[in-house]
C-alpha positions as semicolon CSV with decimal commas, in nm:
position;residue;x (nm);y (nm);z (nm)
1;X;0,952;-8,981;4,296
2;X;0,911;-8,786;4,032
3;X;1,112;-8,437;3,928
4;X;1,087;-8,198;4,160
5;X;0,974;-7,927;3,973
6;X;0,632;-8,155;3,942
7;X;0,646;-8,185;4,278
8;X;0,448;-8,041;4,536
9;X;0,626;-7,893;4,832
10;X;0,393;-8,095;5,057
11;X;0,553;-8,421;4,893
12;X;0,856;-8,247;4,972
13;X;0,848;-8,201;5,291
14;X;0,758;-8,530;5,356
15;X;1,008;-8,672;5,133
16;X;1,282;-8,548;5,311
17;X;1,152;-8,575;5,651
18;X;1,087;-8,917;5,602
19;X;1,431;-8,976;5,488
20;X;1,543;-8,783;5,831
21;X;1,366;-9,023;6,021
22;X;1,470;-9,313;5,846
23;X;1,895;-9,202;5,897
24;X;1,877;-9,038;6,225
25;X;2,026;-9,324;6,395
26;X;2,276;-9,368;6,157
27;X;2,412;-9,031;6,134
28;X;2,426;-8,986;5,751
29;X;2,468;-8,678;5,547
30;X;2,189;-8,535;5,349
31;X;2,448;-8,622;5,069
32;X;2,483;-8,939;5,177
33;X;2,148;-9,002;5,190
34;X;2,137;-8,830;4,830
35;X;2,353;-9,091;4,700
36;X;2,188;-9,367;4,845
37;X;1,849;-9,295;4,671
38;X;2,040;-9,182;4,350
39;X;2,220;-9,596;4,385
40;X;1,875;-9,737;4,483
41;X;1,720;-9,562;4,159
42;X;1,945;-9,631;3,896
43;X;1,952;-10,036;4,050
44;X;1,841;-10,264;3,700
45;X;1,474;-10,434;3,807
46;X;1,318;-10,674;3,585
47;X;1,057;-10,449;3,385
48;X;0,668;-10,570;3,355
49;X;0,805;-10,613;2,983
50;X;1,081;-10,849;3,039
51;X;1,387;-10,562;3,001
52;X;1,596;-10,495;3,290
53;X;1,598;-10,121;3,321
54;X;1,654;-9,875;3,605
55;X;1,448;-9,898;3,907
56;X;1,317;-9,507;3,838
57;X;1,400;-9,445;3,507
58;X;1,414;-9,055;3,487
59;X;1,651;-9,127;3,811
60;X;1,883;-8,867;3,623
61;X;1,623;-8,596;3,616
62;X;1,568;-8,684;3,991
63;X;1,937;-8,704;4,084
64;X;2,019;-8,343;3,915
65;X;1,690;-8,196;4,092
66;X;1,804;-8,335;4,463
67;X;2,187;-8,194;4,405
68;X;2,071;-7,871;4,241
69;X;1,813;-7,854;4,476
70;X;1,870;-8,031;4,824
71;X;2,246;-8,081;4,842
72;X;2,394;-7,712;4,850
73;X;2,187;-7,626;5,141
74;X;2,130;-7,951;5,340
75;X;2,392;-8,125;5,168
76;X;2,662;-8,130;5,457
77;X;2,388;-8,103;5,747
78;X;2,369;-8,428;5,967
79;X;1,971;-8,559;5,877
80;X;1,924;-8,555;6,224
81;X;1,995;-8,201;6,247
82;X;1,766;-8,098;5,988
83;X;1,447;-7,931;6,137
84;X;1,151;-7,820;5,937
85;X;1,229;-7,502;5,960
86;X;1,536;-7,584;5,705
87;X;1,274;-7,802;5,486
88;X;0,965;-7,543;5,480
89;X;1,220;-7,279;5,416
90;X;1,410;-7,453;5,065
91;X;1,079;-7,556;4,985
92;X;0,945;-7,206;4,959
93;X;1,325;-7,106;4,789
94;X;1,207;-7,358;4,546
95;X;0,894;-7,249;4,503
96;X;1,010;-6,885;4,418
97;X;1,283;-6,990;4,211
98;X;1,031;-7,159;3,949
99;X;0,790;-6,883;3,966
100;X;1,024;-6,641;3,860
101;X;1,006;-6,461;4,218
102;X;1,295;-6,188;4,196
103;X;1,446;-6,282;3,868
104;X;1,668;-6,008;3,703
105;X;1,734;-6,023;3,328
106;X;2,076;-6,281;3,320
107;X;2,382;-6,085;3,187
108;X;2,380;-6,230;2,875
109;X;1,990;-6,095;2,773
110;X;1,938;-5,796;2,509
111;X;1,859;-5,487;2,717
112;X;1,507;-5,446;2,784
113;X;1,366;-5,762;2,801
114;X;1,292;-5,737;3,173
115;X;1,212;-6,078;3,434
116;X;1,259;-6,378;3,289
117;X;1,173;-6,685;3,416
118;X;1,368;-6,931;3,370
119;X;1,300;-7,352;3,418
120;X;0,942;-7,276;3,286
């Protein structure tokens, strides 16, 4: 998986609704379930070039995307409890977000430098 801002709130979507449907038996946290593919990620595999390296290797890139992301609004939610509605809806929050989509200047701009967008 790569960084969410590359990714496409289709594959997001599906992403996390996949990972519902994998925990719903189990009962997990979104955070838990966070954690678990953050663990799984930074695992060592044997590289195609001999070197033993994390299993995703921008797993930190992915990892600060899913808690700056995922985790402050699904983070405490059951995954069975999370409907699409939740997903479709912090997809589009997402969406907005790296447009730009009602950015005000931050506090600390000059005056008169109007929207910025910021993560661009």
């Amino acid at each position: 998986m790569g960084s969410m801002k590359a990714m496409d709130p289709a594959e997001l979507v599906a992403l996390l609704s996949q990972k519902q449907a994998d925990k719903v038996a189990q009962g997990k946290t979104v955070d838990e379930i966070i954690a678990e593919r953050v663990a799984w990620m930074k695992a060592p595999v044997l590289k195609a070039d001999g070197e033993m390296r994390p299993r995703i290797e921008t797993w930190s890139n992915v990892e600060s995307d899913l808690r700056r992301f995922i985790s402050p609004r699904l983070g405490k939610m059951a995954a069975s409890t999370v409907t699409k509605r939740d997903i479709a809806t912090l997809s589009d929050d997402i969406v907005s977000r790296q447009q730009g989509v009602g950015r005000q200047c931050p506090p600390h701009a000059p005056r008169g430098l109007g929207p910025v967008q910021l993560g661009r």
